[in-house]
Residue frames as a rotation matrix with the C-alpha (Angstrom) as fourth column:
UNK 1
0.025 0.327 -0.945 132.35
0.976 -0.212 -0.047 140.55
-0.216 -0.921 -0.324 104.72
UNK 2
-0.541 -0.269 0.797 131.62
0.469 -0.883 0.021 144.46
0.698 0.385 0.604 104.53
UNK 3
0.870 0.465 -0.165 130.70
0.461 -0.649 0.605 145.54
0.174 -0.602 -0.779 108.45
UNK 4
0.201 -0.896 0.397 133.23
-0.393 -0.445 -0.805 148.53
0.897 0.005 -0.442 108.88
UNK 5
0.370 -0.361 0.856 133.64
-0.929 -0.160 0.334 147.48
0.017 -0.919 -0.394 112.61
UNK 6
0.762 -0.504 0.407 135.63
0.308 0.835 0.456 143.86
-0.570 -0.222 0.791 111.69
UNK 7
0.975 -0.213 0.057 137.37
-0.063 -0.516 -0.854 146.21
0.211 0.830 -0.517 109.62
UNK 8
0.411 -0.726 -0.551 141.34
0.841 0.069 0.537 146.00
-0.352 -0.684 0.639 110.08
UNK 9
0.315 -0.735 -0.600 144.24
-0.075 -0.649 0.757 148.83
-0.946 -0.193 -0.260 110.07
UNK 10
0.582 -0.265 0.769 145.26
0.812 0.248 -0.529 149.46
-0.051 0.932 0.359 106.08
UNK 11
-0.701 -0.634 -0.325 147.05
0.576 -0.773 0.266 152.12
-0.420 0.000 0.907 104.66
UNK 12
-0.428 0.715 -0.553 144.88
0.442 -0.368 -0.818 155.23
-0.788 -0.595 -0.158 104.12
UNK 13
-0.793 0.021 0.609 143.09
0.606 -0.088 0.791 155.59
0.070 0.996 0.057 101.39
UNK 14
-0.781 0.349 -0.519 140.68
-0.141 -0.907 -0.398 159.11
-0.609 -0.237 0.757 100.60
UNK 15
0.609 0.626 0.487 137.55
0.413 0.274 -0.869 158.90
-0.677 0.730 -0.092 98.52
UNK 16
0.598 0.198 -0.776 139.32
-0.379 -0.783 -0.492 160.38
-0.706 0.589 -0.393 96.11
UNK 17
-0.483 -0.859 0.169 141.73
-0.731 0.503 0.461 158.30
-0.481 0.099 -0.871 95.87
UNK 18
-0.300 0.548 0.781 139.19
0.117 0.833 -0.541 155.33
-0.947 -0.071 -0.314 95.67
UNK 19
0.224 0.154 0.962 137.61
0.740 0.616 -0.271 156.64
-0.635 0.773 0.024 92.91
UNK 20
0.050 -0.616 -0.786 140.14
-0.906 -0.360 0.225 157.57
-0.421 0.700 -0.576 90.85
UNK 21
-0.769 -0.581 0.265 141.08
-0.487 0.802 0.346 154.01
-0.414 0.137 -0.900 90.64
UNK 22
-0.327 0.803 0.499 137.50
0.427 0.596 -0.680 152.99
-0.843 -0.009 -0.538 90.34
UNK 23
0.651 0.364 -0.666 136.85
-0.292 -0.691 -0.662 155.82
-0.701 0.625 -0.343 87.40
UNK 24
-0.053 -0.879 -0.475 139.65
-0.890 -0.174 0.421 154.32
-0.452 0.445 -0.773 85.45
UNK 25
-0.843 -0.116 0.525 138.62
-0.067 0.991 0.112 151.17
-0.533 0.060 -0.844 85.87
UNK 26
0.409 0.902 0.140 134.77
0.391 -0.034 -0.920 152.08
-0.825 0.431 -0.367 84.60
UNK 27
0.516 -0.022 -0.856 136.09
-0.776 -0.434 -0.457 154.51
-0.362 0.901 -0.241 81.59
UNK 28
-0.471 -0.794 0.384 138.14
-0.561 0.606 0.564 151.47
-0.680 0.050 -0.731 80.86
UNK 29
-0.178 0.659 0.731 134.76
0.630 0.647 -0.430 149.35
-0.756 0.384 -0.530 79.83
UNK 30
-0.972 0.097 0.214 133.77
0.150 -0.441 0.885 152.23
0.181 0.892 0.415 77.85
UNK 31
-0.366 0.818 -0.443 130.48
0.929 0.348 -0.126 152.49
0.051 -0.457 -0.888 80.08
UNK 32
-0.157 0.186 0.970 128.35
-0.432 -0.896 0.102 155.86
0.888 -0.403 0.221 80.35
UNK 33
-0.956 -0.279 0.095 128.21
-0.140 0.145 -0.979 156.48
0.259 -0.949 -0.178 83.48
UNK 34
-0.173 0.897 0.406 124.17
-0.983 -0.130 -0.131 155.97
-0.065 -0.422 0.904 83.68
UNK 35
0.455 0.239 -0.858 124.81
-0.401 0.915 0.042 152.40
0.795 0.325 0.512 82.41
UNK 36
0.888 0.208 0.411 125.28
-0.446 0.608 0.657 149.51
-0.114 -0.766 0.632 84.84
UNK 37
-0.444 -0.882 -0.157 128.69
-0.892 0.418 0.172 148.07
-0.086 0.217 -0.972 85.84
UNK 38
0.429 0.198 -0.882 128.95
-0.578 0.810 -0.099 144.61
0.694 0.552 0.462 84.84
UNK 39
0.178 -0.633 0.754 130.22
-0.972 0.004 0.233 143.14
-0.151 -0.774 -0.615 88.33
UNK 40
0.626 0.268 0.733 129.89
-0.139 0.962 -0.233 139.44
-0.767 0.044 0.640 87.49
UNK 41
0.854 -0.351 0.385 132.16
0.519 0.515 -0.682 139.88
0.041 0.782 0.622 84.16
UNK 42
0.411 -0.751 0.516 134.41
-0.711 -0.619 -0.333 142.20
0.570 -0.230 -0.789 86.20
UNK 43
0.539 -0.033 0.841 134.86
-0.623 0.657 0.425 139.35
-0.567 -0.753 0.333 88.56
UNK 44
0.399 -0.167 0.902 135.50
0.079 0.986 0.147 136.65
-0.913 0.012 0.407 86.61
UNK 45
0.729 -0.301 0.615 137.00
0.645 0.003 -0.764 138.16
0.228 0.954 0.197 82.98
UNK 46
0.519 -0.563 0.643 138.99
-0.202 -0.812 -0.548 141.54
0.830 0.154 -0.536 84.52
UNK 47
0.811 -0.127 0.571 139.63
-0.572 -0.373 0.731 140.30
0.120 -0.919 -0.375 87.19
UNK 48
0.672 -0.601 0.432 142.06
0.581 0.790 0.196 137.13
-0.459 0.119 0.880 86.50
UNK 49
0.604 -0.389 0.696 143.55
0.628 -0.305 -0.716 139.82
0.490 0.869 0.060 83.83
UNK 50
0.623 -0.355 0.697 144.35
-0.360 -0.921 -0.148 142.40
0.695 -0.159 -0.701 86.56
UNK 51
0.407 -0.323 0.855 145.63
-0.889 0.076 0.452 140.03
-0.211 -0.943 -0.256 89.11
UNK 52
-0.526 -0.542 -0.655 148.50
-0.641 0.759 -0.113 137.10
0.559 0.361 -0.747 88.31
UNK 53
-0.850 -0.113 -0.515 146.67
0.112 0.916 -0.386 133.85
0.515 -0.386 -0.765 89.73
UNK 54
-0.482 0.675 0.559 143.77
-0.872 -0.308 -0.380 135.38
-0.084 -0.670 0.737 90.78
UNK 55
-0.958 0.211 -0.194 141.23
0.126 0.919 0.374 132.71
0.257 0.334 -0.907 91.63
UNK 56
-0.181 0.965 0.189 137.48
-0.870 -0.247 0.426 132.42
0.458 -0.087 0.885 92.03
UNK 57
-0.904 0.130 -0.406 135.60
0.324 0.830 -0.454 129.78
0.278 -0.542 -0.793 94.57
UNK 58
0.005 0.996 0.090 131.49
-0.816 -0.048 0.576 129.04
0.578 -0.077 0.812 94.84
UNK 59
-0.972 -0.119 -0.201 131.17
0.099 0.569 -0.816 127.41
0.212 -0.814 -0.542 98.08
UNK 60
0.034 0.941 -0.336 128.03
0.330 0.307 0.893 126.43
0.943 -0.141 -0.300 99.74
UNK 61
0.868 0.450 -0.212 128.94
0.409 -0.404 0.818 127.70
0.282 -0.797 -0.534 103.15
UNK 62
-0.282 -0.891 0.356 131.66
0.034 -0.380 -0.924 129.87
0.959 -0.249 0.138 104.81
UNK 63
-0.331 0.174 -0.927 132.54
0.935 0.190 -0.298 130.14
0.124 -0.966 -0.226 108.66
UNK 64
-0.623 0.297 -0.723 130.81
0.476 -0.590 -0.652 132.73
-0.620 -0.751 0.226 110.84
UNK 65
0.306 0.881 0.360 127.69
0.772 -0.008 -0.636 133.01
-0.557 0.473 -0.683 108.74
UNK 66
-0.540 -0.672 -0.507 130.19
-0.196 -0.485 0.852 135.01
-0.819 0.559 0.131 105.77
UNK 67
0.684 0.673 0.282 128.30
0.144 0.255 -0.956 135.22
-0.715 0.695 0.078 102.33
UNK 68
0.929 -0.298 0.220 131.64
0.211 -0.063 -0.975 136.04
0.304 0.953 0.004 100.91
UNK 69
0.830 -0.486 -0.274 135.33
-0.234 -0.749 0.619 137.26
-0.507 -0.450 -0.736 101.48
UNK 70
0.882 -0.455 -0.123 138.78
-0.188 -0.100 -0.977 137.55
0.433 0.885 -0.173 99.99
UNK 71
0.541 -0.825 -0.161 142.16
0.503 0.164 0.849 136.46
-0.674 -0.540 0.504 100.55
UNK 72
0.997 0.062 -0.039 144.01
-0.023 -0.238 -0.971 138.57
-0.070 0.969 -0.236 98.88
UNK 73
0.095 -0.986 -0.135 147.49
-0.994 -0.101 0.035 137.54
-0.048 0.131 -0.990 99.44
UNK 74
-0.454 -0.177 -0.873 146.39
-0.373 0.928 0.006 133.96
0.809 0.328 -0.487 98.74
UNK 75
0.601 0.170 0.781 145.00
-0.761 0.420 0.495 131.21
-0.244 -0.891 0.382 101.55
UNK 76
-0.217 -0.502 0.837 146.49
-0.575 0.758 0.306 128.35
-0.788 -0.415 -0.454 103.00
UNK 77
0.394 0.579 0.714 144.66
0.335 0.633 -0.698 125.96
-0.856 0.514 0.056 100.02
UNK 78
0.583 0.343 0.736 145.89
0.808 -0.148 -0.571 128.42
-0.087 0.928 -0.363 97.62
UNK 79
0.374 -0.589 -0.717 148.80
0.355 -0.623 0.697 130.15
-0.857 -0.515 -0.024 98.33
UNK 80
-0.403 -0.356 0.843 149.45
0.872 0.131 0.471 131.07
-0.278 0.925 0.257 94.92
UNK 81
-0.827 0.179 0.532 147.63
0.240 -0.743 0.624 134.03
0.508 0.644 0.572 94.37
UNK 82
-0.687 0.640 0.344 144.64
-0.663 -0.746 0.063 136.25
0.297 -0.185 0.937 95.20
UNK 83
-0.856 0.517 -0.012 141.52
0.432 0.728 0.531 134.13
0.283 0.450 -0.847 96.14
UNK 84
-0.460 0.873 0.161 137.55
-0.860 -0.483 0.166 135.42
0.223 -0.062 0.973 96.43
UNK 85
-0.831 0.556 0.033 135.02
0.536 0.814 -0.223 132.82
-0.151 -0.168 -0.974 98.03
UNK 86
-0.783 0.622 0.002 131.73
-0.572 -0.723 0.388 133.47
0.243 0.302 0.922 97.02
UNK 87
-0.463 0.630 0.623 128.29
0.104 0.737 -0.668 131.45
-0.880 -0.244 -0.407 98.50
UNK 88
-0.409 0.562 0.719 126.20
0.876 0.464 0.135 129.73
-0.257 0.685 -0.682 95.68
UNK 89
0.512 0.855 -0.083 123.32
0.841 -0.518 -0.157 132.04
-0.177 0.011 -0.984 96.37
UNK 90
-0.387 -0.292 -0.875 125.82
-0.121 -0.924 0.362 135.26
-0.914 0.246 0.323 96.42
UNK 91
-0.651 -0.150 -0.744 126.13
-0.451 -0.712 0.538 134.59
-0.610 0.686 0.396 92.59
UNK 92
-0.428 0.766 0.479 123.41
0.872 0.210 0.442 133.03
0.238 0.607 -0.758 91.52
UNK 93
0.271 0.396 -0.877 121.91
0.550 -0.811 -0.197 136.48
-0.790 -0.430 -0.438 93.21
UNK 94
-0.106 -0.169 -0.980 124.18
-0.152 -0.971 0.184 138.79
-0.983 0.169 0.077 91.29
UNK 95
-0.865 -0.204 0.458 124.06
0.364 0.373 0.853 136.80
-0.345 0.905 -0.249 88.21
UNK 96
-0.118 0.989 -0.088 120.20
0.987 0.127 0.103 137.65
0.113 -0.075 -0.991 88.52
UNK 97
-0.202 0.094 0.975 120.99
0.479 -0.859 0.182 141.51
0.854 0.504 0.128 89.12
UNK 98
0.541 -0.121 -0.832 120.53
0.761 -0.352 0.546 141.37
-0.359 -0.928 -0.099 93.19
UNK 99
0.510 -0.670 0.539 121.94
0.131 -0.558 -0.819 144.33
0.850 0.489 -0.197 93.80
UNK 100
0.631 -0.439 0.640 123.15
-0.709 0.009 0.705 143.66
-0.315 -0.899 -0.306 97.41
UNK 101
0.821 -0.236 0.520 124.41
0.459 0.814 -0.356 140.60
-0.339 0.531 0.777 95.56
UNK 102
0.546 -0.627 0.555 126.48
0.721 0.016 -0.692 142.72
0.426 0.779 0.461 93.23
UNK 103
0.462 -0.349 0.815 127.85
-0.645 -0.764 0.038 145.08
0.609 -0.543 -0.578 95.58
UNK 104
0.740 -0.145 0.657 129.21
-0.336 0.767 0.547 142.07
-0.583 -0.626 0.518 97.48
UNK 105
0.632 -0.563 0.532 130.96
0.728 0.668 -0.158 140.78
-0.267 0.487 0.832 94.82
UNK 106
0.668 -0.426 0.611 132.43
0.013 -0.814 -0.581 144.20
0.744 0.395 -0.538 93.85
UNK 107
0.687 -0.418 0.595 133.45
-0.726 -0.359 0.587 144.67
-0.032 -0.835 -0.549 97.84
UNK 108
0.740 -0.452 0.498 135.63
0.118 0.817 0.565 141.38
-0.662 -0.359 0.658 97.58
UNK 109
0.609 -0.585 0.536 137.09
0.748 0.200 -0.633 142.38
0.263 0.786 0.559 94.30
UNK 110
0.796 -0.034 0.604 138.21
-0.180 -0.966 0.184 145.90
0.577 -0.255 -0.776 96.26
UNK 111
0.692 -0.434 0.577 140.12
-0.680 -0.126 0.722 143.97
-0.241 -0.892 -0.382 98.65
UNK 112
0.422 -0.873 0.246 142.18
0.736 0.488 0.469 141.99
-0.529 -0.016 0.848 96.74
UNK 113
0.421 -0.297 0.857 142.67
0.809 -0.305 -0.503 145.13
0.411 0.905 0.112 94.47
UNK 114
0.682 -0.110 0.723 143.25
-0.336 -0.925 0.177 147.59
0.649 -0.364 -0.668 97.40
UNK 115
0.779 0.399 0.483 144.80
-0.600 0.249 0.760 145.48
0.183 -0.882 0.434 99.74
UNK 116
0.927 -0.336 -0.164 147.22
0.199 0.813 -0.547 142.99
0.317 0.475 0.821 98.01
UNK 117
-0.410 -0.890 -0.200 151.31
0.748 -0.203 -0.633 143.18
0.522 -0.409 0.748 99.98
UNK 118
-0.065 0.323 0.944 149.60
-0.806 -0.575 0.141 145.00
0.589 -0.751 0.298 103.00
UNK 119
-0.573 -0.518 -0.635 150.73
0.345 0.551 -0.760 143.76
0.743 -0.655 -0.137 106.47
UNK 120
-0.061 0.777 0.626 147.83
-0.589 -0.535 0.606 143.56
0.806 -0.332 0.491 108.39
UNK 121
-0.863 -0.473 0.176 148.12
-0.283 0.166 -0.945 143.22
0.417 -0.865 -0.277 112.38
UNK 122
-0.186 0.957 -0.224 145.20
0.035 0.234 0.972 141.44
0.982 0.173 -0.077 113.03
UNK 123
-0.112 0.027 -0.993 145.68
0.966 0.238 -0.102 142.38
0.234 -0.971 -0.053 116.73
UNK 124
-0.896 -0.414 0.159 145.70
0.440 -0.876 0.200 145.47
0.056 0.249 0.967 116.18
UNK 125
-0.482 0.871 0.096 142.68
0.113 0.170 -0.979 147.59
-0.869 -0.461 -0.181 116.53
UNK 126
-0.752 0.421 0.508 139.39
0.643 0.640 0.421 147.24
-0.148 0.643 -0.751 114.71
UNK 127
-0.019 0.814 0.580 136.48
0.904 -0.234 0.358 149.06
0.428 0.531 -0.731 113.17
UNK 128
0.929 0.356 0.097 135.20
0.314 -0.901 0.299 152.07
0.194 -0.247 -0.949 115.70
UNK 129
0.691 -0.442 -0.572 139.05
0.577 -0.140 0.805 152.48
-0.435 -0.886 0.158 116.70
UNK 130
-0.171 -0.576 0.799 140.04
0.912 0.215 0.350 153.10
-0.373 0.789 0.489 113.48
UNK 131
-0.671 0.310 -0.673 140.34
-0.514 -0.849 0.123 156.52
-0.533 0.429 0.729 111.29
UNK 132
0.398 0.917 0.029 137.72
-0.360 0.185 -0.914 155.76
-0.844 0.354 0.404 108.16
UNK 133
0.864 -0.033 -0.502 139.95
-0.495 0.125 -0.860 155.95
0.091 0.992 0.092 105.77
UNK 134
-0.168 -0.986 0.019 141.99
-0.946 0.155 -0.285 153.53
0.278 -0.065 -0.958 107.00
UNK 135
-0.224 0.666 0.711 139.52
-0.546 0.519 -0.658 150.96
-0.807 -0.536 0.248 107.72
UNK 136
-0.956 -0.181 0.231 139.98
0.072 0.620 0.782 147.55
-0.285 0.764 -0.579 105.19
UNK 137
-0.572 0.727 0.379 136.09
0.739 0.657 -0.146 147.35
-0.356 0.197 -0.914 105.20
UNK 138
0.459 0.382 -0.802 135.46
0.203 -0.924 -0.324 151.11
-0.865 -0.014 -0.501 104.61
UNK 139
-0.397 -0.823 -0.407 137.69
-0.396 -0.246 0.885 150.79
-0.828 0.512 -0.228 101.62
UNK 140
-0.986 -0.139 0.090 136.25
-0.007 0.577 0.817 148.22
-0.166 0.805 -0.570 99.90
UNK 141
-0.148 0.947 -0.284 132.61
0.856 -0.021 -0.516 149.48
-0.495 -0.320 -0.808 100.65
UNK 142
0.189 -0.153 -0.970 133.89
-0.104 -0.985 0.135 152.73
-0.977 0.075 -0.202 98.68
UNK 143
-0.498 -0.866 -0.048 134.93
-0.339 0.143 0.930 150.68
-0.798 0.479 -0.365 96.17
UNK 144
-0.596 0.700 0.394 132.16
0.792 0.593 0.145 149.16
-0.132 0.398 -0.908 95.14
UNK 145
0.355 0.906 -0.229 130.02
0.717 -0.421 -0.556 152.00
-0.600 0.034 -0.799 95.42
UNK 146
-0.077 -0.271 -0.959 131.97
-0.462 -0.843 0.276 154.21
-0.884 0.464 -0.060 93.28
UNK 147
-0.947 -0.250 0.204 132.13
0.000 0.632 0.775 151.18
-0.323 0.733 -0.598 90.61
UNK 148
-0.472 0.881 0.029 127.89
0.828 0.432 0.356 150.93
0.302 0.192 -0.934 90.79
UNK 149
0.448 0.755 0.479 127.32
0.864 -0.503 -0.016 154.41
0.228 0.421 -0.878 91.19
UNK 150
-0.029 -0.930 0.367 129.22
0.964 -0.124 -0.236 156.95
0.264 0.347 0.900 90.11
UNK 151
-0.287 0.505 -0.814 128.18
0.304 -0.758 -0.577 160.67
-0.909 -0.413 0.064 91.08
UNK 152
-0.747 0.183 -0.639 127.19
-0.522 -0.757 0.394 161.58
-0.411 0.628 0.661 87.58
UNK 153
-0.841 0.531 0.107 125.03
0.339 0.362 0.869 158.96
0.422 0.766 -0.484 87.55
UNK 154
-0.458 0.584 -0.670 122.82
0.574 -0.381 -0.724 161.10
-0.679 -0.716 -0.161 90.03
UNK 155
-0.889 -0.199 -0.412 122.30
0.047 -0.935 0.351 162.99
-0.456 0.293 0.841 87.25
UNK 156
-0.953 0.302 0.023 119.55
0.027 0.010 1.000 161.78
0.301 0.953 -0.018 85.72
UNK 157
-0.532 0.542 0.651 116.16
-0.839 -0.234 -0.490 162.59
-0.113 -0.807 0.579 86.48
UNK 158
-0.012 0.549 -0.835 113.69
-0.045 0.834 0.549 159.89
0.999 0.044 0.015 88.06
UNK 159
0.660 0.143 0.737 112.95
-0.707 -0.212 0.675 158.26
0.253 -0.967 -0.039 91.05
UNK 160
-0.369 -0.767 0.525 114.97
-0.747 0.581 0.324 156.00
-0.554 -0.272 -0.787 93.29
UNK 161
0.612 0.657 0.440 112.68
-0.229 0.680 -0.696 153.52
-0.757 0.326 0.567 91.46
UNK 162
0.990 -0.080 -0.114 113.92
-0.116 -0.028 -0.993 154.35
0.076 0.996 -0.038 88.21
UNK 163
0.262 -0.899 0.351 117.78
-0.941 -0.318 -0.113 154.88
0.213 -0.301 -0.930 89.58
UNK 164
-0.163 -0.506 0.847 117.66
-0.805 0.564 0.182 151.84
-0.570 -0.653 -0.499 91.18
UNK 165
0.685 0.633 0.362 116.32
-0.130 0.594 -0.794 149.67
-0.717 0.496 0.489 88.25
UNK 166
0.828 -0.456 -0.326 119.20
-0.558 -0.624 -0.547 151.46
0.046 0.635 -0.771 85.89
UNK 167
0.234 -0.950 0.206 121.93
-0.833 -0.305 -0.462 151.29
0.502 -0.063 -0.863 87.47
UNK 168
0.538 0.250 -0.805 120.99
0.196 0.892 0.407 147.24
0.820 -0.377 0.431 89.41
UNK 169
-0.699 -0.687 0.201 121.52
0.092 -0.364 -0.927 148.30
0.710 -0.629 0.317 93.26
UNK 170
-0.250 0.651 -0.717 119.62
0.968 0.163 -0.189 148.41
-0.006 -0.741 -0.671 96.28
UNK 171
0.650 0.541 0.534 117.24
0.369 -0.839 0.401 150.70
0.665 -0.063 -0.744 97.29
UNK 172
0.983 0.182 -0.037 119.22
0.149 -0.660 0.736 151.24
0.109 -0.729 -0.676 100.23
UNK 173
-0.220 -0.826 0.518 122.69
0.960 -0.089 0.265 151.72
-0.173 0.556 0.813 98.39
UNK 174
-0.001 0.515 0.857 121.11
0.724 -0.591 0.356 153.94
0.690 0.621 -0.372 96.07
UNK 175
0.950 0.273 0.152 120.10
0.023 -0.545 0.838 156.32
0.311 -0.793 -0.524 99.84
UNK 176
0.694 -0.655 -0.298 123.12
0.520 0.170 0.837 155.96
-0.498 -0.736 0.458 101.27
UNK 177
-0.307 -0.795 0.523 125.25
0.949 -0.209 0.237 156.54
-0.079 0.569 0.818 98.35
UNK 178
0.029 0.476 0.879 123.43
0.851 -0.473 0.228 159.45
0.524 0.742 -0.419 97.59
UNK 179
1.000 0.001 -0.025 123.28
0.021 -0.609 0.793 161.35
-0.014 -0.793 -0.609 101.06
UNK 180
0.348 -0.933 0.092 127.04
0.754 0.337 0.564 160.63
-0.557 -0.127 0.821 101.14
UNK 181
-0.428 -0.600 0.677 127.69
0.893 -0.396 0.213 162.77
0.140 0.695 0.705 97.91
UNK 182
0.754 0.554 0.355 125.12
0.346 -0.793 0.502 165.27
0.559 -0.255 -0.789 99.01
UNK 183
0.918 -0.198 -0.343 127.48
0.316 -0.155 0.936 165.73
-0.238 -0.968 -0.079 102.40
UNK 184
-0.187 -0.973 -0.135 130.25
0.650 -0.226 0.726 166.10
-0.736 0.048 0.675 100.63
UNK 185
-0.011 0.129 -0.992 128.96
-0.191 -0.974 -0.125 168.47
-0.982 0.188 0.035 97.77
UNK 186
-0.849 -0.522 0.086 129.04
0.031 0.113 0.993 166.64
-0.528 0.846 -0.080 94.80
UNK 187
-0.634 0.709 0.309 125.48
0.261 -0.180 0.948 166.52
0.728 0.682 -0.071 94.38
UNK 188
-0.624 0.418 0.660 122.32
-0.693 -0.687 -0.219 167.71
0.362 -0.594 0.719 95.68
UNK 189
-0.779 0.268 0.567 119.96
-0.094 0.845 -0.527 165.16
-0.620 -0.464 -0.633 97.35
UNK 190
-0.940 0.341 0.021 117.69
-0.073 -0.261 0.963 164.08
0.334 0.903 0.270 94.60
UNK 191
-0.336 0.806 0.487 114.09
-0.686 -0.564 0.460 165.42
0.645 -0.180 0.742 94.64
UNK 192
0.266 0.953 -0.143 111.98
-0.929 0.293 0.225 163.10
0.256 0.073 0.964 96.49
UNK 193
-0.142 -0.263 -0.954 113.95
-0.432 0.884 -0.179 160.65
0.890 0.387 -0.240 97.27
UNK 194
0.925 0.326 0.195 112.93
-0.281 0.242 0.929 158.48
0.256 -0.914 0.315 100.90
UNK 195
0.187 -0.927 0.325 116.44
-0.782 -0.341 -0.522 159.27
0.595 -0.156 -0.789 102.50
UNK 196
0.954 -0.106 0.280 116.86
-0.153 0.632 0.759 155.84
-0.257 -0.767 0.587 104.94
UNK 197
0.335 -0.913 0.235 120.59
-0.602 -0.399 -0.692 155.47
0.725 0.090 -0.683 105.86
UNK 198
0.865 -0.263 -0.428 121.90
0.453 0.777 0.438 152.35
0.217 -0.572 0.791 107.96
UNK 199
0.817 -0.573 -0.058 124.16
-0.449 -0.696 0.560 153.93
-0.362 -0.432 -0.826 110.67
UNK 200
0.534 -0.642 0.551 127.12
0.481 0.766 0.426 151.74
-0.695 0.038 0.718 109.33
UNK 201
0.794 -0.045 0.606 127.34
0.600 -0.098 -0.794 153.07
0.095 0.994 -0.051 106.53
UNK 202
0.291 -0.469 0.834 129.24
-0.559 -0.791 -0.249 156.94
0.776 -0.394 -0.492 107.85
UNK 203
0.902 -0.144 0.408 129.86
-0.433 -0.306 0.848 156.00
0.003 -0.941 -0.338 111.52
UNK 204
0.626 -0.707 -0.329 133.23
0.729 0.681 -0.077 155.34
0.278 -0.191 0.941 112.25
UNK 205
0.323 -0.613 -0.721 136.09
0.395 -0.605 0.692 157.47
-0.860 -0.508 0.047 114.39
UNK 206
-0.873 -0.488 -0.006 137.00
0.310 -0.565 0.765 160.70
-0.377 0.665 0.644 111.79
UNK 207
0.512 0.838 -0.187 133.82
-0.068 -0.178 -0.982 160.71
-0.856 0.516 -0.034 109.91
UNK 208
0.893 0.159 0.420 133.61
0.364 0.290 -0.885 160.91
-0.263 0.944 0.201 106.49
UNK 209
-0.169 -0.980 -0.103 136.95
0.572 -0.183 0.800 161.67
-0.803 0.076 0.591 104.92
């Protein structure tokens, strides 16, 4: 799942914070930053390594029309460790380069990696009530996008075409991510690009940390 408004109460993480963790984790591969993360062999090779017991599950359906989500202190079935569910189609998608696909899988791997021995009050309030950066689903949406597109990879020139071919992301990632770093100053808004921006993305009580 990655709407910010089923989001729950975490401790507060800053973009900066985010990606630090996420820049470590990319200079780790030894990737330039214009080169595509690998989210599919982060999943399923770095992940087990970074997490005792992590597990992986390709289900065919999940409740409340979910294409994915994470337990990261274990589930009932599997109380042993971390688990990720993932629908067929998710990774047969990202396996294929989807790049909503692979942002999905990234956002699940965020939340057992951000998340893991956090006491979360599931009564407690939810998405619009929430600062941003305290929001579970605003976290791991940050995560992922810092993993699949770093701000220097703005750097190169092209169009979103070309960006979005590169770097295997959606067109409307790619926009989003991009206004985002604009607002905060890291980069300028590249030339030409057709800004479109799904209100989800920013809206939430604080704005943009």
């Amino acid at each position: 799942m990655s709407d910010w408004l089923h989001g729950v109460r975490v401790p507060a993480l800053r973009i900066d914070d985010i990606r630090e963790i996420a820049s470590t984790i990319r200079q780790s591969t030894g990737l330039s930053v214009l080169a595509p993360f690998p989210a599919l062999p982060f999943l399923e090779l770095a992940m087990p390594a970074l997490v005792d017991n992590f597990d992986l599950e390709i289900v065919e359906s999940l409740p409340d029309g979910n294409e994915a989500r994470a337990f990261p202190d274990g589930a009932p079935h599997y109380p042993d460790g971390p688990v990720i569910q993932l629908l067929t189609q998710v990774y047969e998608k990202a396996a294929k380069h989807n790049g909503r696909a692979r942002l999905t899988v990234l956002h699940e791997c965020g939340h057992v990696l951000l998340h893991r021995h956090v006491a979360v009050h599931h009564r407690g309030p939810r998405g619009a009530d929430l600062n941003t950066w305290e929001n579970s689903e605003w976290q791991a949406n940050q995560f992922a996008a810092e993993l699949l597109m770093p701000a220097e990879s703005f750097s190169a020139p092209g169009s979103l075409e070309d960006y979005v071919r590169r770097m295997g992301v959606s067109r409307e990632a790619a926009c989003n991510r991009s206004l985002q770093l604009e607002r905060k100053r890291k980069i300028p808004l590249p030339a030409g690009w057709p800004i479109r921006v799904h209100a989800t993305s920013f809206k939430s009580k604080g704005g943009l940390p």
